[in-house]
ChimeraX commands (.cxc) that place a marker at each C-alpha (Angstrom):
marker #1 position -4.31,-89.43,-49.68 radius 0.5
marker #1 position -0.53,-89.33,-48.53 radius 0.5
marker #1 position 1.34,-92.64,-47.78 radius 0.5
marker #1 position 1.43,-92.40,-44.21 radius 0.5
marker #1 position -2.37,-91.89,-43.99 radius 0.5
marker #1 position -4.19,-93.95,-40.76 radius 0.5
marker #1 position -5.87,-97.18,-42.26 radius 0.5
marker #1 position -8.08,-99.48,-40.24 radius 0.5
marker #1 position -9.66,-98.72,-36.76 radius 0.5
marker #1 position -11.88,-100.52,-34.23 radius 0.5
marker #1 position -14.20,-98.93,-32.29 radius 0.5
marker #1 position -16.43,-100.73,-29.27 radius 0.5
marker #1 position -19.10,-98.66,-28.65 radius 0.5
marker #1 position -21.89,-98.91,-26.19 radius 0.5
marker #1 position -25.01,-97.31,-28.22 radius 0.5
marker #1 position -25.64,-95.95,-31.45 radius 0.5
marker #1 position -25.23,-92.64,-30.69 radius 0.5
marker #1 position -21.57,-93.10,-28.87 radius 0.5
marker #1 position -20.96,-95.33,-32.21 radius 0.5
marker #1 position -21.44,-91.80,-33.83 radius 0.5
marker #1 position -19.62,-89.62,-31.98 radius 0.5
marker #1 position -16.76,-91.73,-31.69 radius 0.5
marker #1 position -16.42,-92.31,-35.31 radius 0.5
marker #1 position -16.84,-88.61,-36.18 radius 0.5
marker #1 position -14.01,-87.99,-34.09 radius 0.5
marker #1 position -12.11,-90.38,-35.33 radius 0.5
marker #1 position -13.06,-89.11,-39.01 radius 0.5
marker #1 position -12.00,-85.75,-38.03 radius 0.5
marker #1 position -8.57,-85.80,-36.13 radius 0.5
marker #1 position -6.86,-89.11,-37.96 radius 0.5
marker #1 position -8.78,-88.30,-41.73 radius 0.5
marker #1 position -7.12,-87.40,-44.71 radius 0.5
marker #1 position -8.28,-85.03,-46.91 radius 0.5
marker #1 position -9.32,-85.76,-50.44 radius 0.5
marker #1 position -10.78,-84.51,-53.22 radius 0.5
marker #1 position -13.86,-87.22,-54.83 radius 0.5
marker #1 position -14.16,-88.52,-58.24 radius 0.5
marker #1 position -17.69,-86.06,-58.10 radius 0.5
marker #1 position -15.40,-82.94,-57.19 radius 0.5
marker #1 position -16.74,-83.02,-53.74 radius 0.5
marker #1 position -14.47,-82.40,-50.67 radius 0.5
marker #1 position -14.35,-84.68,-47.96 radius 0.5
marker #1 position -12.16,-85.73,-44.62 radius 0.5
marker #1 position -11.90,-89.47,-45.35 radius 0.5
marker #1 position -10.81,-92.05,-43.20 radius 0.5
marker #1 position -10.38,-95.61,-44.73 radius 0.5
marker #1 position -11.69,-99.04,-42.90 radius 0.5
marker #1 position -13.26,-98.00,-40.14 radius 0.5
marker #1 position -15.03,-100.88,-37.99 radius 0.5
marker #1 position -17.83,-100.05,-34.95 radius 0.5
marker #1 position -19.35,-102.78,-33.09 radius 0.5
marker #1 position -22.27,-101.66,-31.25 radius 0.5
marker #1 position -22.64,-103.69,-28.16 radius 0.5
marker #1 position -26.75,-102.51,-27.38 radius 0.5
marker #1 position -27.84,-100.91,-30.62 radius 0.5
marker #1 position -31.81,-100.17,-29.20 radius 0.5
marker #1 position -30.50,-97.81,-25.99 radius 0.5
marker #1 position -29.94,-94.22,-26.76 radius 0.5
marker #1 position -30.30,-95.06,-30.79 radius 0.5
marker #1 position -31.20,-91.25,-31.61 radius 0.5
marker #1 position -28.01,-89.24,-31.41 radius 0.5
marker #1 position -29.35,-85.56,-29.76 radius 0.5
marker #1 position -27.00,-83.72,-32.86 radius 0.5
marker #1 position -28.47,-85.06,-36.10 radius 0.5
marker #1 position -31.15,-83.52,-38.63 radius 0.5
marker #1 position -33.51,-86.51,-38.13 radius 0.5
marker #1 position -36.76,-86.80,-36.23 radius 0.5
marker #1 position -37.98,-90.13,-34.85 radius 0.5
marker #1 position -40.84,-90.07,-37.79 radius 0.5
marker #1 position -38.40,-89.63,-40.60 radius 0.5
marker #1 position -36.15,-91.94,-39.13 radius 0.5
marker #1 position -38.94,-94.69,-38.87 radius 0.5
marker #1 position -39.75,-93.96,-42.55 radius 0.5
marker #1 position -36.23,-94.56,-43.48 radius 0.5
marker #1 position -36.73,-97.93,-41.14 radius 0.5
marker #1 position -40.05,-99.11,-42.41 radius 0.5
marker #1 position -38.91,-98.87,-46.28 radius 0.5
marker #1 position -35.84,-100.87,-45.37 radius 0.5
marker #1 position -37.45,-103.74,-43.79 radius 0.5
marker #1 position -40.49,-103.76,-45.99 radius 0.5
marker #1 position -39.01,-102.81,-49.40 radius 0.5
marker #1 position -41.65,-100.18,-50.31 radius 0.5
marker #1 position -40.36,-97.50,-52.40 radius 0.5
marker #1 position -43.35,-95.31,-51.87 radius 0.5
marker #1 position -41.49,-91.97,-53.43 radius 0.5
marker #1 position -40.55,-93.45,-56.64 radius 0.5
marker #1 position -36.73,-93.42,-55.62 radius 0.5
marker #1 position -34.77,-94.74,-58.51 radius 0.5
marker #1 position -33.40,-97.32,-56.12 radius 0.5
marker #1 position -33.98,-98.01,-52.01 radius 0.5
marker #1 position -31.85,-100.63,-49.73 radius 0.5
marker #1 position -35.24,-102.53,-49.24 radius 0.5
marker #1 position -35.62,-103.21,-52.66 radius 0.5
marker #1 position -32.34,-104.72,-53.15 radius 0.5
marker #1 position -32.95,-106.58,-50.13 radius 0.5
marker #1 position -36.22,-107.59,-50.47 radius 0.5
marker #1 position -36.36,-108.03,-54.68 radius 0.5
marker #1 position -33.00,-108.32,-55.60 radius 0.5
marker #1 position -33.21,-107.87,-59.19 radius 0.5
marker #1 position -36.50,-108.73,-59.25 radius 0.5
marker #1 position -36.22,-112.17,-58.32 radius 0.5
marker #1 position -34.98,-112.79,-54.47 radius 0.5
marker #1 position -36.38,-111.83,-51.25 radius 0.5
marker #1 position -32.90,-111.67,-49.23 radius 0.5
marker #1 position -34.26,-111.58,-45.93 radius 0.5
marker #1 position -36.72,-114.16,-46.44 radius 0.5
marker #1 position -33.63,-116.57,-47.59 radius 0.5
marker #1 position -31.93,-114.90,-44.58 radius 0.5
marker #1 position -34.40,-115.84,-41.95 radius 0.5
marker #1 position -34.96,-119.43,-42.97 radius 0.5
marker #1 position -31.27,-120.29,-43.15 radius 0.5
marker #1 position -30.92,-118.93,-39.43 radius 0.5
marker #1 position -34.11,-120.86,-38.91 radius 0.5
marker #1 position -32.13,-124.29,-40.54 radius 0.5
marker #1 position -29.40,-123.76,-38.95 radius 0.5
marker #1 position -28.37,-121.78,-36.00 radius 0.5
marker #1 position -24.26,-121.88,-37.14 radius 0.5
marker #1 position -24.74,-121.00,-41.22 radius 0.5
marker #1 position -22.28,-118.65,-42.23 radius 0.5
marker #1 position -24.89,-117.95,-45.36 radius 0.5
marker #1 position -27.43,-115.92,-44.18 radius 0.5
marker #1 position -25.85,-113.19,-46.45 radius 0.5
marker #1 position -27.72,-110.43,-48.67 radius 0.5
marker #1 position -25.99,-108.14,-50.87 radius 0.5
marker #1 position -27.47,-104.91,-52.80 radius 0.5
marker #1 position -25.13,-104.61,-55.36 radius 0.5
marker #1 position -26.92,-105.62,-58.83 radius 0.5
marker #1 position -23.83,-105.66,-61.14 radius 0.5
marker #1 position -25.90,-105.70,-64.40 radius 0.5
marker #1 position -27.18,-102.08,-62.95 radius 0.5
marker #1 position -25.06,-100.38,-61.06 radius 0.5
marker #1 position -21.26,-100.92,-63.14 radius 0.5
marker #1 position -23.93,-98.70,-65.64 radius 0.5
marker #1 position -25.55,-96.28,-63.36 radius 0.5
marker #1 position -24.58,-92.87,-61.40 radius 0.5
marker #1 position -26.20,-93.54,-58.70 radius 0.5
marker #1 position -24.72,-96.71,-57.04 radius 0.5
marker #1 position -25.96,-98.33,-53.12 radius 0.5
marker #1 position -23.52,-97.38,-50.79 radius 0.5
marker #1 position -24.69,-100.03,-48.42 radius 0.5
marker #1 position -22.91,-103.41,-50.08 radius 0.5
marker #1 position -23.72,-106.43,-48.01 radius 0.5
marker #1 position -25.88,-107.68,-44.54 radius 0.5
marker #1 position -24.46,-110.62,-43.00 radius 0.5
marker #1 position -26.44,-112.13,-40.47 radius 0.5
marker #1 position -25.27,-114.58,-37.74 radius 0.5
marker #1 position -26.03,-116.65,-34.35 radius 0.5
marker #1 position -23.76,-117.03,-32.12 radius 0.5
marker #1 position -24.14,-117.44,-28.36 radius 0.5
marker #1 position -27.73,-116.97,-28.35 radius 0.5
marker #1 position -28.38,-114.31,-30.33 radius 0.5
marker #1 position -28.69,-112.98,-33.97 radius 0.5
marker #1 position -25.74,-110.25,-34.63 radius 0.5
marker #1 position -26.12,-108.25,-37.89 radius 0.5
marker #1 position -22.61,-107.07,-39.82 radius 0.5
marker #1 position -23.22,-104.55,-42.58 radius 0.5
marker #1 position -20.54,-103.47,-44.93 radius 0.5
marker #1 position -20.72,-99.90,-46.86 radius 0.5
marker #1 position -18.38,-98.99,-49.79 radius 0.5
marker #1 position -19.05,-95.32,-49.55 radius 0.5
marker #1 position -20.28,-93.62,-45.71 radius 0.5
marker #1 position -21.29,-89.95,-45.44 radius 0.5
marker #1 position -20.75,-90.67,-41.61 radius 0.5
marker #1 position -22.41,-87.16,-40.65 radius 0.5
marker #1 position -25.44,-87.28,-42.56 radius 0.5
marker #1 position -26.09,-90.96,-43.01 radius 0.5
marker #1 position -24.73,-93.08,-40.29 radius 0.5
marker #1 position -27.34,-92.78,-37.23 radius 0.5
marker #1 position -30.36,-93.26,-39.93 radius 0.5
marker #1 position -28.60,-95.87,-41.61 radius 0.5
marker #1 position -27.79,-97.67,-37.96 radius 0.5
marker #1 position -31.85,-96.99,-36.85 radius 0.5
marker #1 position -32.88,-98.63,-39.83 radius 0.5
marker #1 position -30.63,-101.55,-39.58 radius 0.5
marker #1 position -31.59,-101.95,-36.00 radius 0.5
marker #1 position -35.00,-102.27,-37.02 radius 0.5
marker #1 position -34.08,-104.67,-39.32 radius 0.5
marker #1 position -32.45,-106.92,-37.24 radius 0.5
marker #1 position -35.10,-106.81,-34.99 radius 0.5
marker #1 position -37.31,-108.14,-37.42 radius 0.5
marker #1 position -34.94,-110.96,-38.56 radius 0.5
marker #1 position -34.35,-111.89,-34.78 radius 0.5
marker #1 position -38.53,-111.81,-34.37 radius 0.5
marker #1 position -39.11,-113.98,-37.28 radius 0.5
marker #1 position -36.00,-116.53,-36.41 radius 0.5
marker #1 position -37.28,-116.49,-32.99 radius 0.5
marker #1 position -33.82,-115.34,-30.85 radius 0.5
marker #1 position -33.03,-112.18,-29.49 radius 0.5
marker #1 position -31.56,-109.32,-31.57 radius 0.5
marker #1 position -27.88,-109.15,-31.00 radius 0.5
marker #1 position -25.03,-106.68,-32.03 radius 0.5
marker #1 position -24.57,-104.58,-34.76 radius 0.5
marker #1 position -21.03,-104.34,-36.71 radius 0.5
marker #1 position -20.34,-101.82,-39.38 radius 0.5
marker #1 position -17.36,-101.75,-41.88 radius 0.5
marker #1 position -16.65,-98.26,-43.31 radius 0.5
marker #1 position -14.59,-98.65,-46.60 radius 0.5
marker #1 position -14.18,-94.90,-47.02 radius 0.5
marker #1 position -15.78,-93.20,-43.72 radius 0.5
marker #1 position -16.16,-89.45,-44.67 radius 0.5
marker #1 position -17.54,-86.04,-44.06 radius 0.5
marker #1 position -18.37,-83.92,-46.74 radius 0.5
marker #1 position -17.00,-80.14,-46.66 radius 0.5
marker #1 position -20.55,-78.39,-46.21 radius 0.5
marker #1 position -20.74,-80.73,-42.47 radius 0.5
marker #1 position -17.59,-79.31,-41.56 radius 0.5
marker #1 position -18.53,-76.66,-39.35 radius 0.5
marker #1 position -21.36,-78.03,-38.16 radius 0.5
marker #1 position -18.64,-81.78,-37.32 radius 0.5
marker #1 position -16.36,-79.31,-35.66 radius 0.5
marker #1 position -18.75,-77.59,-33.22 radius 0.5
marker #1 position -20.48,-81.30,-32.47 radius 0.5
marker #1 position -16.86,-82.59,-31.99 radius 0.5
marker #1 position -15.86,-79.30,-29.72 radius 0.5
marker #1 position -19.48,-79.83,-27.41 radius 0.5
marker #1 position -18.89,-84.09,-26.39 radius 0.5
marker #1 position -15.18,-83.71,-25.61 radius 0.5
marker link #1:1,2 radius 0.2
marker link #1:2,3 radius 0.2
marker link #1:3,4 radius 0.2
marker link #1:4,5 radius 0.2
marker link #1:5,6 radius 0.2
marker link #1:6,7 radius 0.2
marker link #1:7,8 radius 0.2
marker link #1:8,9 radius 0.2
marker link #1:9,10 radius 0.2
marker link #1:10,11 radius 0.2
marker link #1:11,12 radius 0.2
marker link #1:12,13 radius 0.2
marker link #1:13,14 radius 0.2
marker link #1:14,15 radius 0.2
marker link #1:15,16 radius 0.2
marker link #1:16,17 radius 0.2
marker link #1:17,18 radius 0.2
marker link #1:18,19 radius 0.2
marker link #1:19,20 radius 0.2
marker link #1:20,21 radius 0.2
marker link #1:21,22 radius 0.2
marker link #1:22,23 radius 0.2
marker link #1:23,24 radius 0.2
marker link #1:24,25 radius 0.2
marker link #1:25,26 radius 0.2
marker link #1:26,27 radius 0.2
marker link #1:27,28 radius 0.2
marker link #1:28,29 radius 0.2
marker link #1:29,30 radius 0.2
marker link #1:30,31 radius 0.2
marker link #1:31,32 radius 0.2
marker link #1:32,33 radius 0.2
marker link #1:33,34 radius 0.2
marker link #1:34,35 radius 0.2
marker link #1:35,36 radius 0.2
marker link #1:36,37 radius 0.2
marker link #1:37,38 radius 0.2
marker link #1:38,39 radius 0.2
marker link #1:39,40 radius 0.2
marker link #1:40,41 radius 0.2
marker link #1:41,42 radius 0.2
marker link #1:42,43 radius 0.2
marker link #1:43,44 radius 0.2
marker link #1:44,45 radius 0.2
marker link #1:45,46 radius 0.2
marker link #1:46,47 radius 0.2
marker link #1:47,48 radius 0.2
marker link #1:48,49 radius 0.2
marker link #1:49,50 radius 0.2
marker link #1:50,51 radius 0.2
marker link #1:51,52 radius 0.2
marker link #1:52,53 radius 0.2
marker link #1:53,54 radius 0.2
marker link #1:54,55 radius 0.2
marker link #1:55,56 radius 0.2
marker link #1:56,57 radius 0.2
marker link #1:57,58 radius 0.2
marker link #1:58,59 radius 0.2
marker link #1:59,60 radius 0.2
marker link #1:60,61 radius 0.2
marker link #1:61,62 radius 0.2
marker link #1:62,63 radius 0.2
marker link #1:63,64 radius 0.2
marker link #1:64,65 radius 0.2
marker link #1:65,66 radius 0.2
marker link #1:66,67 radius 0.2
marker link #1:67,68 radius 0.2
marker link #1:68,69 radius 0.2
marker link #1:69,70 radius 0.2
marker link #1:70,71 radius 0.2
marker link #1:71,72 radius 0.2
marker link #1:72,73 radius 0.2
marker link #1:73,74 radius 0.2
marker link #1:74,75 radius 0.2
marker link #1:75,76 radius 0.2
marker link #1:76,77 radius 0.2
marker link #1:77,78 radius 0.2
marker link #1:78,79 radius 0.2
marker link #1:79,80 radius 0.2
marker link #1:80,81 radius 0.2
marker link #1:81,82 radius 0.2
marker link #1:82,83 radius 0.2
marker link #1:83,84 radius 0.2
marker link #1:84,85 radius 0.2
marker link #1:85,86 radius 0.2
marker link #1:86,87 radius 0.2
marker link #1:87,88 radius 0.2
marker link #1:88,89 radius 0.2
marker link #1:89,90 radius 0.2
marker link #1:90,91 radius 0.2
marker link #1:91,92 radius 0.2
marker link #1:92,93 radius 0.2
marker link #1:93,94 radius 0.2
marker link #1:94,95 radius 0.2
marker link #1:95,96 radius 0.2
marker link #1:96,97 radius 0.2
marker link #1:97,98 radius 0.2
marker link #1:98,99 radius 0.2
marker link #1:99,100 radius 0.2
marker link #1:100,101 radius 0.2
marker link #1:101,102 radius 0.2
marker link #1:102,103 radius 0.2
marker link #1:103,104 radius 0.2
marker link #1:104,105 radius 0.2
marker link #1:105,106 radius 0.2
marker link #1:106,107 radius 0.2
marker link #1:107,108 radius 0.2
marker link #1:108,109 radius 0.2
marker link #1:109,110 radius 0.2
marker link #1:110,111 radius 0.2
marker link #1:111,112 radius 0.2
marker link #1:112,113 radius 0.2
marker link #1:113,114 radius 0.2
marker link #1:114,115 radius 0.2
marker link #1:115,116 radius 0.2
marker link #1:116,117 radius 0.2
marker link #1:117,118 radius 0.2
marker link #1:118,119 radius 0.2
marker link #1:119,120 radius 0.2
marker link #1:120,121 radius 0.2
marker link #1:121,122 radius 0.2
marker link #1:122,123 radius 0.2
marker link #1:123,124 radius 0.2
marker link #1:124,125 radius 0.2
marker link #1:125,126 radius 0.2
marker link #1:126,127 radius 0.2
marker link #1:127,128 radius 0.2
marker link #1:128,129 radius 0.2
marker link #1:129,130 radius 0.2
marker link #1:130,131 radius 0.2
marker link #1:131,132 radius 0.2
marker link #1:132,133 radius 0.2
marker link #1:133,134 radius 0.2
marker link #1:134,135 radius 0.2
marker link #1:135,136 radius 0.2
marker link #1:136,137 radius 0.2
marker link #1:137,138 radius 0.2
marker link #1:138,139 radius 0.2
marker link #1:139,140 radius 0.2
marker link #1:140,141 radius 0.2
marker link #1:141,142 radius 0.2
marker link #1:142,143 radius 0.2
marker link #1:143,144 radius 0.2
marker link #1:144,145 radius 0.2
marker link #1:145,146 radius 0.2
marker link #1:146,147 radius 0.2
marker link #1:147,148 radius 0.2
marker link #1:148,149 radius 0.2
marker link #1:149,150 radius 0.2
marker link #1:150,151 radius 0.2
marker link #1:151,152 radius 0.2
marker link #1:152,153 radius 0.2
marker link #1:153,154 radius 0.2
marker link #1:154,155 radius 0.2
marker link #1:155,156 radius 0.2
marker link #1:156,157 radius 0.2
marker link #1:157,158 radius 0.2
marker link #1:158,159 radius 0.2
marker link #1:159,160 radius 0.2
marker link #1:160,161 radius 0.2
marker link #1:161,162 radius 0.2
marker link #1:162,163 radius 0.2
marker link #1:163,164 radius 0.2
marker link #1:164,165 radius 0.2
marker link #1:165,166 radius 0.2
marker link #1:166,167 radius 0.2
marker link #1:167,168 radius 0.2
marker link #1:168,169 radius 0.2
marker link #1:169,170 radius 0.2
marker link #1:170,171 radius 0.2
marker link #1:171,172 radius 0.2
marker link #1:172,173 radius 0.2
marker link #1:173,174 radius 0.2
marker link #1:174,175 radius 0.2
marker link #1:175,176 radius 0.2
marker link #1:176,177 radius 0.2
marker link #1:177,178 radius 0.2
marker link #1:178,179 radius 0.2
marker link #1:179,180 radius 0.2
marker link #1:180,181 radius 0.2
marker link #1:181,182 radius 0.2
marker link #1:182,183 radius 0.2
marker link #1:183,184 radius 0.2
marker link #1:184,185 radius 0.2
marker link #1:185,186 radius 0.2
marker link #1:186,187 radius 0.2
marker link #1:187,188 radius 0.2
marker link #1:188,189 radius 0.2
marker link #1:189,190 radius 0.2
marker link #1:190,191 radius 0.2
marker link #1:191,192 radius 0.2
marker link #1:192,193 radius 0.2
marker link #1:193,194 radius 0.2
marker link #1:194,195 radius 0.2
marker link #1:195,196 radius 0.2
marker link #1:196,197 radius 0.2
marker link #1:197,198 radius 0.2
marker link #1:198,199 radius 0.2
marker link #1:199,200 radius 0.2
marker link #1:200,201 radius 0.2
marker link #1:201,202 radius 0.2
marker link #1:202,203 radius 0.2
marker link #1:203,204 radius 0.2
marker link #1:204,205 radius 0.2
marker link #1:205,206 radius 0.2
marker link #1:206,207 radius 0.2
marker link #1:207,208 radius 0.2
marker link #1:208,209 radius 0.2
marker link #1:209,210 radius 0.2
marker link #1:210,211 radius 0.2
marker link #1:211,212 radius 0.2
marker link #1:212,213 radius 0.2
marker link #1:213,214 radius 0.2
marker link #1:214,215 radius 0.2
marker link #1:215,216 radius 0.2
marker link #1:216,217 radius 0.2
view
């Protein structure tokens, strides 16, 4: 990355889907280019942060891979914690049996239900005793949940984001799961805010980025 590379962006976005968009274009016309410790090209762009004002209207971008069933899958094994294909790993483990000891979400929900101004209704899915180890690391770091005004609001940090292939499943899954926090707390389900260390889209998306890009401006 040179010195002069673009570092930090907000983005207010209306709906998942224009949270997608509008990061891939950001991704595309401000990233820098960069070669990954894997040998893996990507277009990178560093600290990118989306708050999602309604993340439950127009939540399935028209462009992706996904179908609504997959995408529930992906949702139902991040709320639940079922690891049903034997993955070495999935978010809803970490979150619901961190290390095999803590249910996250269950502390999450009964802090909000405590108190309604905790700043510690926090879960992380980084196990250090595994993963400064392992190859295969979560990219999805922390879920920080919080009421304000009203309502719960859901901030989720990733180290890594493959923002073509990952982002809208990662966002319909963490919809769901604030939806579920909000339902068992008892107050409506808020906004979602993501924090993109390192945004990026991998060389094989390229094409497929540019012709998206080309078709919503």
């Amino acid at each position: 990355m040179t010195e002069d590379a673009v570092i930090g962006r907000i983005i207010k976005a209306s709906t998942i889907s224009d949270a997608w968009y509008r990061g891939l274009n950001t991704i595309w016309n401000h990233g820098s280019v960069i070669t990954d410790e894997r040998g893996s090209q990507i277009r990178e762009f560093l600290n990118l942060m989306i708050v999602i004002e309604d993340p439950y209207t127009d939540n399935i971008p028209k462009d992706i891979s996904w179908n609504e069933e997959r995408l529930e899958e992906y949702a139902k094994q991040l709320v639940t914690g079922e690891n049903v294909q034997d993955f070495e790993y999935t978010y809803g483990q970490r979150l619901r049996n961190w290390d095999d000891k803590v249910d996250q979400i269950a502390y999450v929900i009964e802090k909000l239900k405590d108190s309604k101004t905790t700043r510690r209704a926090t879960a992380v899915t980084w196990v250090p005793t595994t993963d400064t180890v392992v190859d295969e690391v979560p990219c999805m770091i922390i879920d920080d949940f919080k009421i304000r005004e009203g309502k719960v609001h859901l901030t989720t940090l990733f180290r890594s984001h493959d923002f073509a292939g990952a982002y809208p499943a990662n966002l319909y899954g963490l919809s769901k799961l604030l939806e579920y926090v909000a339902e068992k707390v008892g107050v409506p389900a808020g906004k979602i805010t993501t924090v993109s260390v390192s945004a990026h889209i991998y060389d094989h998306d390229w094409d497929k980025i540019e012709d998206i890009i080309k078709g919503v401006q």
